[in-house]
C-alpha positions in Angstrom: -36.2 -7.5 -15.9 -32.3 -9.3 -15.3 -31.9 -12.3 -17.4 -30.6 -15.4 -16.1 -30.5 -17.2 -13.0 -28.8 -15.4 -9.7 -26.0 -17.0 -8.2 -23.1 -16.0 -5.8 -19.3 -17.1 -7.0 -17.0 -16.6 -4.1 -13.4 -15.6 -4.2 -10.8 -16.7 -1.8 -8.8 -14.0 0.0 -5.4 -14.9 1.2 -4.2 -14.7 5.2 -0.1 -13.2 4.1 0.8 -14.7 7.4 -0.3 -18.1 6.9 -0.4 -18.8 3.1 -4.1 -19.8 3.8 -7.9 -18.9 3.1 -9.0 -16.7 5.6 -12.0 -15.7 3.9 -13.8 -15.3 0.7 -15.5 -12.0 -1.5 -19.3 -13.0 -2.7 -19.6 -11.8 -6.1 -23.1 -11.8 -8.2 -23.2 -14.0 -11.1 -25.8 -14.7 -13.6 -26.2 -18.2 -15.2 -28.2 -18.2 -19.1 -30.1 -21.2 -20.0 -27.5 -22.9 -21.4 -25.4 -22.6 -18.5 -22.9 -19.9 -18.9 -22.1 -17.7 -16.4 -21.3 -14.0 -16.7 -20.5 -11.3 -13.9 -23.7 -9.1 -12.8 -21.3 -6.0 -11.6 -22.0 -4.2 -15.3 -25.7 -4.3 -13.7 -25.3 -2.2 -11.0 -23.6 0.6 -13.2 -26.2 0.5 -15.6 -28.7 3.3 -15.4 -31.2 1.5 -17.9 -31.3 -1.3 -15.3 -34.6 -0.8 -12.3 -33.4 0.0 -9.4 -36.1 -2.6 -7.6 -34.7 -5.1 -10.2 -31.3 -4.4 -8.4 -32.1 -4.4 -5.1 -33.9 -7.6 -5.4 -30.9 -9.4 -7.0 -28.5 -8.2 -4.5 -30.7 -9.2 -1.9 -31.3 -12.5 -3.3 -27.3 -12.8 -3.7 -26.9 -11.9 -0.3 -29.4 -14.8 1.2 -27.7 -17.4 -1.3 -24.6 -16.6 -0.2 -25.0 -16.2 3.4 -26.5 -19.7 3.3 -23.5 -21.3 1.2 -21.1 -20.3 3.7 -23.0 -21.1 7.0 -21.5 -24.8 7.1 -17.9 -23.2 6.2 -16.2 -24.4 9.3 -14.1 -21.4 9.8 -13.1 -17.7 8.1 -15.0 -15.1 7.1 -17.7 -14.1 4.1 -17.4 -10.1 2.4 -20.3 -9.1 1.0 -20.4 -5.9 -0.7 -23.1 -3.2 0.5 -24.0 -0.4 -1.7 -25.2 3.3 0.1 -28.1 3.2 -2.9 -29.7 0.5 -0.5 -28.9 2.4 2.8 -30.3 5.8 1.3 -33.5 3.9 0.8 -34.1 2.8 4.8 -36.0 4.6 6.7 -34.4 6.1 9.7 -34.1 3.6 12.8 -36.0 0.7 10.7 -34.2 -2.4 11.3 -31.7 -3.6 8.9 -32.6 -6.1 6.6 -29.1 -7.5 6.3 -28.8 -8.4 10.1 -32.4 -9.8 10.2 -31.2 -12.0 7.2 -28.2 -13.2 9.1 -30.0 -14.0 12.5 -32.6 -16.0 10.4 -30.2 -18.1 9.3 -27.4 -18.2 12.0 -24.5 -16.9 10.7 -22.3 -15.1 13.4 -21.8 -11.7 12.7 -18.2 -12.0 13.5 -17.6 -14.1 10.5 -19.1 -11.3 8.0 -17.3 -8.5 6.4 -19.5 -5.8 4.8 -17.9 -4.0 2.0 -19.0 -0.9 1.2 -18.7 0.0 -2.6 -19.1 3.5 -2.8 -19.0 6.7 -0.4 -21.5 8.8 -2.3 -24.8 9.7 -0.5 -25.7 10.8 2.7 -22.5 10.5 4.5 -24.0 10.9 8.6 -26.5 8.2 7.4 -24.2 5.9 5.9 -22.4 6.5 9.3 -25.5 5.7 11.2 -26.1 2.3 9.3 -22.4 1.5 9.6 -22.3 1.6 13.4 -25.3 -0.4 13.8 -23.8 -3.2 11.8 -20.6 -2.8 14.2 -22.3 -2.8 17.3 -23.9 -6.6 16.0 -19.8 -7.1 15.6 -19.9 -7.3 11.7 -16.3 -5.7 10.4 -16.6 -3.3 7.9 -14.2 -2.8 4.8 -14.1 0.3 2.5 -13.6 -0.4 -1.5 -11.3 1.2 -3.7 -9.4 2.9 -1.2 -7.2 5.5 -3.0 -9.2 6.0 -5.8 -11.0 9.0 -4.6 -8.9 11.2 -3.5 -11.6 13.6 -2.1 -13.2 10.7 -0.2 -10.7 10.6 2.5 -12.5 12.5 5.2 -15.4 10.3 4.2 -13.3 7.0 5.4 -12.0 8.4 7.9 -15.6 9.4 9.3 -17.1 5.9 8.9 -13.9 4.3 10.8 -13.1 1.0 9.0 -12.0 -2.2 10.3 -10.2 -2.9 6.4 -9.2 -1.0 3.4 -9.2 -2.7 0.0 -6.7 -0.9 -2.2 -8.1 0.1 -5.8 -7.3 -2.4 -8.2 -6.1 0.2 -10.7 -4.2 2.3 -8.7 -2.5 -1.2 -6.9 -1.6 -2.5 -10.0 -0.1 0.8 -11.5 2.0 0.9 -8.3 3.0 -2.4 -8.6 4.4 -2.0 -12.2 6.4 1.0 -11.2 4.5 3.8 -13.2 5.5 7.0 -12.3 5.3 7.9 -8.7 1.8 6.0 -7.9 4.4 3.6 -5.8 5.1 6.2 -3.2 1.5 7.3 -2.7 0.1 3.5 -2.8 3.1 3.1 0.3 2.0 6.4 2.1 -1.9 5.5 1.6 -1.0 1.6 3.3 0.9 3.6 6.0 -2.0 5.2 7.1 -3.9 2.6 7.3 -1.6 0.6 9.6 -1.6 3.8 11.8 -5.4 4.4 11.9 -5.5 0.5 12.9 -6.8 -1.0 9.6 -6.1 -4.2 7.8 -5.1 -3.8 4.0 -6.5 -6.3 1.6 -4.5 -6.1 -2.2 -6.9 -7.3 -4.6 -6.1 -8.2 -8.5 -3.4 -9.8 -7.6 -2.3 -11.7 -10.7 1.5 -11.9 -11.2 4.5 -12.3 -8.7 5.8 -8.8 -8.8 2.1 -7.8 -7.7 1.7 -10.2 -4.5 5.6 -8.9 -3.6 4.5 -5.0 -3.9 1.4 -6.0 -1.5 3.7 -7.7 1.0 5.7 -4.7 0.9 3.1 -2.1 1.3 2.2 -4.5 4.6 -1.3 -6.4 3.3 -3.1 -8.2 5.4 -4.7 -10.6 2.8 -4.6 -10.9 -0.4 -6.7 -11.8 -3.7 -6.2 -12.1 -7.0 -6.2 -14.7 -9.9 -2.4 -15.6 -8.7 -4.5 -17.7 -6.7 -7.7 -18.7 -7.5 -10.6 -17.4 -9.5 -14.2 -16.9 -8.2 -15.8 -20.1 -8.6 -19.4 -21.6 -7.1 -17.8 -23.8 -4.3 -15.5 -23.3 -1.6 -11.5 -24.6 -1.4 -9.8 -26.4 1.5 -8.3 -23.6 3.2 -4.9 -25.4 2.5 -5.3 -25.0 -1.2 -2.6 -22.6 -2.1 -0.8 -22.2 0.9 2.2 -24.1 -0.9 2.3 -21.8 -3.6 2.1 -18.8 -1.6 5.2 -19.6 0.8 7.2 -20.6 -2.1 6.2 -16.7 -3.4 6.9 -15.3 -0.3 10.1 -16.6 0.2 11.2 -15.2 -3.1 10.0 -11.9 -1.5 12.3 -12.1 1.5 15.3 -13.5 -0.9 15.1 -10.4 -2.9 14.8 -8.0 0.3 17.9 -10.1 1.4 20.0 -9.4 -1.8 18.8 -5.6 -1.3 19.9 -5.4 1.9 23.3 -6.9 0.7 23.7 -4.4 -1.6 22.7 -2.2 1.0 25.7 -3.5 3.2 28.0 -3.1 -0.1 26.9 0.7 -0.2 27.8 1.7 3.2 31.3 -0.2 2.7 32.0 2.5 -0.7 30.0 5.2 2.1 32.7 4.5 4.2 35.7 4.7 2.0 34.5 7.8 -0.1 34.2 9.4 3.4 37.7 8.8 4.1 38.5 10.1 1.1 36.7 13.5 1.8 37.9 14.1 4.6 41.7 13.9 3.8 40.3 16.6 0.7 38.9 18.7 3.5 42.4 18.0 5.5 44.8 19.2 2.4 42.9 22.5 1.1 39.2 21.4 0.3 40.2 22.1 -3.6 37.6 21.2 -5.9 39.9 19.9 -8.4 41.7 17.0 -5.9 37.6 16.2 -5.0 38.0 11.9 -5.6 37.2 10.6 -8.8 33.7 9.5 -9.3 34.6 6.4 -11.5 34.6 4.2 -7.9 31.0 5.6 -6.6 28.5 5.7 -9.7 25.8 6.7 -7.8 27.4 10.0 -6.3 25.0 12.8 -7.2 26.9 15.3 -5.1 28.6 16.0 -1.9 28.6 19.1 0.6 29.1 20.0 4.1 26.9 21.4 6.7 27.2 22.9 10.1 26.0 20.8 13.2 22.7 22.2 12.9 21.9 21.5 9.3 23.0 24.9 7.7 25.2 24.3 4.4 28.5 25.7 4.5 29.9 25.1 1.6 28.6 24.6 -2.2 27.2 21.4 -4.5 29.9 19.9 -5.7 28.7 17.9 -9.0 30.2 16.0 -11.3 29.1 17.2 -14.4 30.8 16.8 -18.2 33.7 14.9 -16.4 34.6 17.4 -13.9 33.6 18.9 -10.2 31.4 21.7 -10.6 30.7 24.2 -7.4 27.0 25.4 -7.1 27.2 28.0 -4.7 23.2 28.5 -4.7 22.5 26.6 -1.7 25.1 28.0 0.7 22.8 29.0 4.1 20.3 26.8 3.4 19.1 25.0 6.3 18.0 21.4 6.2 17.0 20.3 9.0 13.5 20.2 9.0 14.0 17.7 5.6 12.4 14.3 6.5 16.0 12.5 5.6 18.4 15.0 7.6 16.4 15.2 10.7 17.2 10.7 10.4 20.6 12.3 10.6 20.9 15.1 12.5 20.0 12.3 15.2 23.2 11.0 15.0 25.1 13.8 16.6 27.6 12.3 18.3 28.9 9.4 16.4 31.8 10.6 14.4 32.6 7.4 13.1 29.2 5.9 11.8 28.0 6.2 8.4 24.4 7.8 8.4 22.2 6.4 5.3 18.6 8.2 5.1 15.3 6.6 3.9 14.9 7.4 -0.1 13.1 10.2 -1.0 12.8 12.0 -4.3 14.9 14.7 -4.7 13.6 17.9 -5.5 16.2 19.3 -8.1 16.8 16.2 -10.3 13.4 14.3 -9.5 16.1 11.1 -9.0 15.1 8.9 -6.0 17.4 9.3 -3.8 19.2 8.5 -0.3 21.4 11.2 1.2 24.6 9.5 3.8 26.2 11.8 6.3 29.3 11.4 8.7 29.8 14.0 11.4 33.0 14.9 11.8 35.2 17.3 13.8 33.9 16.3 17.2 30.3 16.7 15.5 30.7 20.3 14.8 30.5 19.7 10.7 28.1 17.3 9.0 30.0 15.8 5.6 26.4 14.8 3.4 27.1 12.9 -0.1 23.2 12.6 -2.1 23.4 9.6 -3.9 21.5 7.7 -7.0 19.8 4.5 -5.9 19.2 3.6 -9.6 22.4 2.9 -9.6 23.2 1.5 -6.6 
């Protein structure tokens, strides 16, 4: 037996494009006698809790929901579908969630189905999942990135969105370790495979501009709004949102300035390598480091990406030659292939993507200059902390 009365709270997901509510998350509440409300997720994790209990609350969500949003002029409703309930349909039955919808006239294009978890029967969850896609419901996949042995599972059931996990987003967002990176690589894949991203938990600044960055469709979060009962104008926080994101582009701006100030110092610590390599190529008369902070170390390759010549590293106030890497070929590295594709263009400063270099664990961008009618490749790995 659940306590309290059943009620849906809806969340409002924001369109990144327009500053406006495209759409809203139904989430389960439960209201007490004396009127406070409380979530009903704990439910659902709670082995103590009867499954037919369950079921019948998220079914009576569902209808309450589905009915509150009907006279919503425009958007769309995500409702979150668990594979318990799809492991307890019989094969071919009809679907009880599209027989709710027809019966009370909701267009299935204004209906997301979220589904929670990938456990279960994966070719029946499949099976389910394309019948609610041929009545032209969009489906969305929770917690994308949180289960990292899952992936062939998405990838099977073919989504239309991915919601990134809230704990994994927000570590990114903060900058912890290396969860950045992966969070980036995990949004690039979806924006190959075709699928929107949604950032949800969004709560402070730095959060909405790390999902603008990793390319999010919508976003949601209590930056914005908290789940209430009713809907909002679909106005209600554009204002707020443009003022955010044009704080976001401001700071790309002022990155891409200090981008532009790099490549100036690029270009002058070039010259000054290559009237070293001119004069005797002595590691003592290597320029002074004090102008270029973020110099990690410079060396020269062949045309084809085979080091010719030693690390040289500033290290304990002097140039230090590492001959380890001499013959090394670097070509098939994601940043010097960028380059290598400059062959050709003595004169233009080559800056890579940053990376994370293997021998310091420093994220890094590498800048090359061919030179010598392109027969030699001058490479200087630089710092971006301190850039």
């Amino acid at each position: 037996m659940i306590d309290g009365h059943a009620l849906p709270y809806f969340q409002p997901l924001i369109d990144t494009a327009t500053g406006r509510i495209a759409g809203y998350e139904a989430l389960a509440r439960l209201r007490d006698d004396n009127g406070d409300v409380r979530s009903a997720g704990p439910l659902f994790t709670d082995p103590q809790v009867d499954p037919d209990d369950l079921l019948e609350l998220d079914r009576t969500i569902r209808r309450m929901a589905l009915e509150s949003f009907r006279d919503n002029p425009a958007g769309f409703l995500s409702l979150n579908i668990s594979p318990l309930w799809v492991s307890r349909l019989e094969p071919g039955t009809p679907l009880p969630s599209l027989a709710l919808m027809a019966e009370i006239g909701l267009p299935p294009e204004q209906v997301v189905f979220e589904i929670t978890e990938l456990q279960g029967d994966i070719h029946q969850l499949k099976d389910v999942v394309q019948r609610y896609r041929q009545a032209g419901i969009r489906i969305a996949i929770d917690d994308f990135g949180a289960g990292y042995s899952m992936l062939d599972r998405v990838l099977a059931l073919e989504p239309d969105i991915l919601k990134l996990d809230i704990q994994l987003f927000r570590k990114a967002a903060s900058g912890t370790g290396n969860s950045g990176d992966f969070v980036r690589a995990l949004a690039l894949m979806a924006e190959k495979s075709g699928c929107w991203i949604i950032a949800e938990g969004v709560e402070t600044e730095a959060e909405l501009h790390f999902a603008l960055e990793c390319g999010a469709r919508y976003v949601q979060g209590y930056l914005f709004a908290r789940p209430e009962e009713n809907f909002l104008p679909d106005d209600a926080v554009q204002a707020k949102f443009s003022t955010m994101r044009d704080h976001y582009v401001s700071e790309k701006l002022a990155e891409r300035a200090k981008l532009a100030t790099l490549r100036r110092s690029l270009a002058q610590l070039f010259a000054e390598l290559r009237e070293w390599l001119a004069t005797g190529a002595q590691p003592t008369r290597l320029p002074s480091p004090k102008r270029y902070p973020w110099l990690i170390r410079c060396f020269l390759c062949d045309a084809h990406g085979t080091q010719i010549s030693p690390n040289y590293e500033w290290i304990d106030r002097h140039w230090r030659a590492d001959p380890r890497y001499l013959d090394h070929n670097w070509s098939w590295r994601p940043y010097f292939y960028q380059i290598l594709a400059e062959a050709g263009e003595d004169s233009r400063v080559i800056l890579s993507n940053r990376y994370r270099d293997a021998t310091t664990n420093q994220y890094c961008m590498t800048s090359g200059l061919f030179i010598d009618d392109s027969r030699h490749l001058l490479l200087v790995d630089i710092d971006i902390a301190h850039i």
